[in-house]
N, C-alpha and C positions, 0 to 999 in steps of 0.2 A: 412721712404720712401722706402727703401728697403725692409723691412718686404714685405711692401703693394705692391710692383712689386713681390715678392716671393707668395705671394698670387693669385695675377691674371696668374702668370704663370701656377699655381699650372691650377687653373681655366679655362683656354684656353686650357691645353693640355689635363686634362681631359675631357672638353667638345669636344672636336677633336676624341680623343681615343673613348669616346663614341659613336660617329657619324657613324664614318667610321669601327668600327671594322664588323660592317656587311658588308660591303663593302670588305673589306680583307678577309670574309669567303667565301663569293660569291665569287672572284676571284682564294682560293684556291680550292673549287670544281669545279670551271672549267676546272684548269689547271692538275688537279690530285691531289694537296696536301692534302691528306687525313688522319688521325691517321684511320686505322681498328682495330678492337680490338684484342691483342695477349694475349696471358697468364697469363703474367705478368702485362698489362695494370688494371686498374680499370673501364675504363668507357668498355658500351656496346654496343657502336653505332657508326657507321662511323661519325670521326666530322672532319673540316677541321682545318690544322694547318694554318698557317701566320697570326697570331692576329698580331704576333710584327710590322709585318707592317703602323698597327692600330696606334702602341705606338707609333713606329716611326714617323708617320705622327704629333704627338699632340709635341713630342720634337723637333722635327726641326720647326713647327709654333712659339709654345711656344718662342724659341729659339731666333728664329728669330726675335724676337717683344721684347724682356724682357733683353736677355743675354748681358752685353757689348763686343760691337767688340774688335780683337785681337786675336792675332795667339794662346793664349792656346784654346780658344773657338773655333773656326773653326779646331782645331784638334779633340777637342772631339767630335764634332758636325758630322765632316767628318768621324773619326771613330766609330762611333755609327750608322753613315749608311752603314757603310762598314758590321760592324760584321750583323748589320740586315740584307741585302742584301745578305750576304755568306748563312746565317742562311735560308732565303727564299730558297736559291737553295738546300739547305741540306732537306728543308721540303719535297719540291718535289721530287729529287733525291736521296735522302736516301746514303750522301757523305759517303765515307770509310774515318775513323777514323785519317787516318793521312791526309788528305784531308781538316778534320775539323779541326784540327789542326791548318794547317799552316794560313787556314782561320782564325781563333782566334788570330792568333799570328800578321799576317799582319791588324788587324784590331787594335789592341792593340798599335803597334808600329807607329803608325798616332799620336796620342795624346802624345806618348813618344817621339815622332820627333820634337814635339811642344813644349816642355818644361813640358810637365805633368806629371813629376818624382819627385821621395822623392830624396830629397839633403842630409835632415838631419834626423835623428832617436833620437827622445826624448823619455828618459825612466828616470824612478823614480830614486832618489840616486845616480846617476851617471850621467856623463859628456855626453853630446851629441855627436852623433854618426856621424861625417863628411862624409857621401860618396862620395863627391864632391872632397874630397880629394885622392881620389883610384882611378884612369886612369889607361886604357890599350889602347893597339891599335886593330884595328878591321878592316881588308880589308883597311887596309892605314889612317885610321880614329881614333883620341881619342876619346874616350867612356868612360864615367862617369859612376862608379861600380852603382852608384842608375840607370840608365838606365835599363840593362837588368835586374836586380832585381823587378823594377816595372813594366816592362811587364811580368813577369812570374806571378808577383800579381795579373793583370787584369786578364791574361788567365784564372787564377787560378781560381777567382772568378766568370768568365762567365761560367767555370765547373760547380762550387758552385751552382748559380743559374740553371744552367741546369739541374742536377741532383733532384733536389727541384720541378721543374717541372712536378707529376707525380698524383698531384690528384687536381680536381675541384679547381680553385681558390688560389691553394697555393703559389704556387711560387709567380703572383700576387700580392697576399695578403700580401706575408713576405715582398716583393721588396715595398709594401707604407710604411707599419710598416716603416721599414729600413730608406726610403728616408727621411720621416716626421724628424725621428729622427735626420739623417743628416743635415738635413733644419735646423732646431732648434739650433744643435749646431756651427753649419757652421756661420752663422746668426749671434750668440751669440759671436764670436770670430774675428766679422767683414769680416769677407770671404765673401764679398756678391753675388761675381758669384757663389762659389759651392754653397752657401744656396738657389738662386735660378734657380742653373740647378738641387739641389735636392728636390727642391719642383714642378719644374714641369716634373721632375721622376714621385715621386710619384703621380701628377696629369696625368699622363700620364697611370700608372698602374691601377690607382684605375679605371678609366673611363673604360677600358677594361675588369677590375673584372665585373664593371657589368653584360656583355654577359660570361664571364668563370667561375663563380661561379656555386656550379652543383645545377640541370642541367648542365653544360658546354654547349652552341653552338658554342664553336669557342678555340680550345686551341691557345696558344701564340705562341706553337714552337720553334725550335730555335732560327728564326729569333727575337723570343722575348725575348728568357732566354737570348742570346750572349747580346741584344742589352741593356737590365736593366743590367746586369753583368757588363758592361763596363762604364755603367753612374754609378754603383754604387762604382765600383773603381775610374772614376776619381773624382766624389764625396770625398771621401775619402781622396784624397791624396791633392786636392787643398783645402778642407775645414778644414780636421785635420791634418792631416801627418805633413803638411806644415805650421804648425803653431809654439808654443814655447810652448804648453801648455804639461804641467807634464804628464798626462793621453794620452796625443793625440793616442798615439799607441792600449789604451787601448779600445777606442770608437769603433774602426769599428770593433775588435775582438768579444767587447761585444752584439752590435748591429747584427752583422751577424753569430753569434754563432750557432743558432738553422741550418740553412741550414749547416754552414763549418762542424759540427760534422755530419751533415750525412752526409757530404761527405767522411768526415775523416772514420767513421765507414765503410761505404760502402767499399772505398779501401781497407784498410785495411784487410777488409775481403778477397774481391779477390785477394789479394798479398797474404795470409793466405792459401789460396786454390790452390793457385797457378793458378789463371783464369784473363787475361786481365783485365787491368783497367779499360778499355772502355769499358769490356762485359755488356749486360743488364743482372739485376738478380730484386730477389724482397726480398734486403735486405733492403733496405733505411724503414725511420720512416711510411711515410704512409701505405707503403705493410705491415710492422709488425702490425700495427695499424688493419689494413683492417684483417687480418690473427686471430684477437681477435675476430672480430667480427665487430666494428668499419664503421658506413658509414663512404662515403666521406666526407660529411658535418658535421660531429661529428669529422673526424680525424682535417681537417682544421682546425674549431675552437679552438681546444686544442692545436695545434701548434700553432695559433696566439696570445692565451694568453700566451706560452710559450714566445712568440718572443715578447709580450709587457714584460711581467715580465724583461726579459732582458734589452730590449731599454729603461725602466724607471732607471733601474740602468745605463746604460750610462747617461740618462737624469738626476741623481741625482748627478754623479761623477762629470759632469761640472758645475753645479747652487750650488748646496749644500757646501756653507761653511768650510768645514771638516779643513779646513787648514786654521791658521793664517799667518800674513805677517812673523811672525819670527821661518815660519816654525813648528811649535808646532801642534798637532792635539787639535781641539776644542772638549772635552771630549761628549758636547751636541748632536751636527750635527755631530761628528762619529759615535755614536748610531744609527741618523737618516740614515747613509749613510749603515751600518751594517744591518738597518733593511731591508733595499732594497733591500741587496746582499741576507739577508736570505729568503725574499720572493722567489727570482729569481734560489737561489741554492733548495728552497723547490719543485719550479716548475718542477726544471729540475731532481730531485731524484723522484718526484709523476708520473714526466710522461714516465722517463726513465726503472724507476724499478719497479714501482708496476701497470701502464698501461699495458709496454710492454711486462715483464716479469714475474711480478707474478699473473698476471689475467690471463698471456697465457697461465704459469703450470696449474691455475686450471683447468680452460676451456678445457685445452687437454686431461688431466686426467681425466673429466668427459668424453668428447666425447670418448676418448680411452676405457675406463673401458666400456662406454654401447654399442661404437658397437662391443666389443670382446664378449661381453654378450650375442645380439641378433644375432652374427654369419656373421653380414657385412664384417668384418674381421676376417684375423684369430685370434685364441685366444691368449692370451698375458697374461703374469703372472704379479703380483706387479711391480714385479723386472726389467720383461721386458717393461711393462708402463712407468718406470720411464726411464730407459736406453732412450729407443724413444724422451722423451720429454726433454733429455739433449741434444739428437742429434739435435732436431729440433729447439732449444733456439740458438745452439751454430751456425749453420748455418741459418738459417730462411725460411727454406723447409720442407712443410712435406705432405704428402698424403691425401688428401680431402675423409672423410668418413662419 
């Protein structure tokens, strides 16, 4: 019976989300909320931001018909309007960074004020992790150490998602991947609000992919990266976090992996360069992608089968057998489980290294060598060809020729 309300949820807020996202575009060109196109962007035509409005609307319906009452619910609920709603004014107004911030963090601490915090940390071969046991005081107040830890995890992840945000469909597209896979194991573990406030996430996303898919007529915006970010953490943390299972920690690592490593790459880089966190550049995976040559609808897709090859290995870690009751690994279904991580590691070495980086030395190498040849540029020896194409690998800038 659950499944099946996990289902019509799915189904109601996708069909909402589909409705109304023209509605939410219409209303951002009115008001001004516009993506123009900058340098860095991909698309080439003024489109307007506030889809997440769209989403918003199909979660809180959803929500409201499917979810059971109860203060964790009405927290996430209430803050998943908050972060959209901030996200809305950032569309328009183009907020300064610490602005979006504390937006992020006040929309986070709603759900954490509710009880939508990790207590415990289950990890393999060793004892569970109490944080329930770690009190401090706070403005006169005791504070459970899992408290501020899982709102820095939401934040984190409504980054995560925001940064993913940057080509036709993507973000979108990971954020069903993700929830589907949530659903499923949410579901499986008996969790049956996070299984069905992550399926009607994902019903919520996919119906908006329709209109964001490129073409693009409507990006999500912030108001819609904050607002999936934040259902996909409390997702998380009431469907596995919060559970007893061996892996739990391991699911939403593996599930959200493809966006957390660009994000982790990305910083990275500008902490490396020494340029703000929050600065825009066009290092994340679709700019590289796009810098090969790559549409947007070709970059997409290749991340999406990146982002399933992973979610099936979440999805095999929790169904797949691999473990008997006495502890022992099942020599069978570890093969099975082996095989999924090598599809999934194969995915991520085929689209990391030889997509990114070693089609991009060719390709540059050709374009470099011919236009030093016809004189577009100036001339460039072996030596100096190659030097350029470490500089431009190592950063992911290089001069259009």
């Amino acid at each position: 019976m659950n499944e099946l309300d996990a289902l019509w949820a799915l189904l109601v807020a996708g069909a909402a989300a589909l409705v109304l996202t023209p509605l939410a575009a219409r209303l951002a060109r009115r008001v001004g909320a516009v993506a123009t196109p900058r340098d860095r962007d991909l698309h080439e035509a003024p489109t307007p931001r506030m889809g997440g409005l769209a989403i918003l609307a199909g979660v809180l319906l959803a929500g409201a018909l499917f979810l059971p009452g109860g203060k964790e619910t009405r927290g996430v609920l209430l803050g998943a309007a908050t972060a959209a709603l901030f996200g809305a004014l950032d569309d328009k107004f183009d907020l300064p960074p610490a602005v979006k911030l504390a937006g992020q963090c006040l929309a986070a601490a709603i759900p954490v004020a509710s009880d939508v915090y990790v207590e415990t940390v289950t990890l393999p071969f060793v004892e569970p992790l109490n944080l329930s046991g770690f009190l401090f005081e706070l403005a006169g107040v005791q504070v459970v150490l899992g408290m501020p830890l899982t709102l820095l995890g939401i934040v984190a992840t409504m980054n995560v998602v925001n940064f993913t945000d940057g080509a036709d469909g993507l973000a979108a597209g990971v954020c069903t991947i993700a929830a589907v896979s949530f659903a499923i194991i949410a579901l499986s573990l008996q969790r049956d609000a996070a299984g069905i406030l992550a399926a009607l996430t994902a019903g919520a996303a996919a119906g908006f992919l329709w209109h964001n898919f490129h073409p693009a007529s409507v990006f999500m915006g912030d108001s819609g990266s904050n607002l999936l970010g934040l259902l996909l953490a409390a997702v998380a943390i009431q469907g596995v976090l919060k559970t007893a299972a061996v892996v739990a920690l391991f699911f939403p690592l593996v599930i959200l992996a493809v966006p957390a490593l660009d994000a982790t790459f990305v910083v990275a880089k500008r902490i490396k360069y020494r340029k703000p966190v929050y600065s825009a550049d066009r290092w994340h995976f679709h700019h590289r992608f796009a810098n090969i040559g790559f549409s947007q609808r070709k970059t997409v897709l290749y991340l999406y089968a990146w982002t399933i090859s992973l979610a099936a290995l979440a999805l095999a870690l929790r169904f797949v057998p691999y473990s008997e009751d006495s502890g022992k690994l099942n020599p069978g279904w570890t093969a099975v489980i082996l095989a999924f991580a090598a599809v999934a590691l194969a995915a991520s070495i085929y689209l990391v290294v030889v997509l990114e980086i070693l089609k991009f030395r060719r390709f540059r190498e050709r374009q470099l060598r011919r236009a030093s040849e016809t004189g577009e540029m100036e001339a460039l020896s072996e030596p100096e060809i190659r030097a350029e194409i470490e500089r431009e690998v190592e950063t992911g800038e290089f001069e259009a020729v």
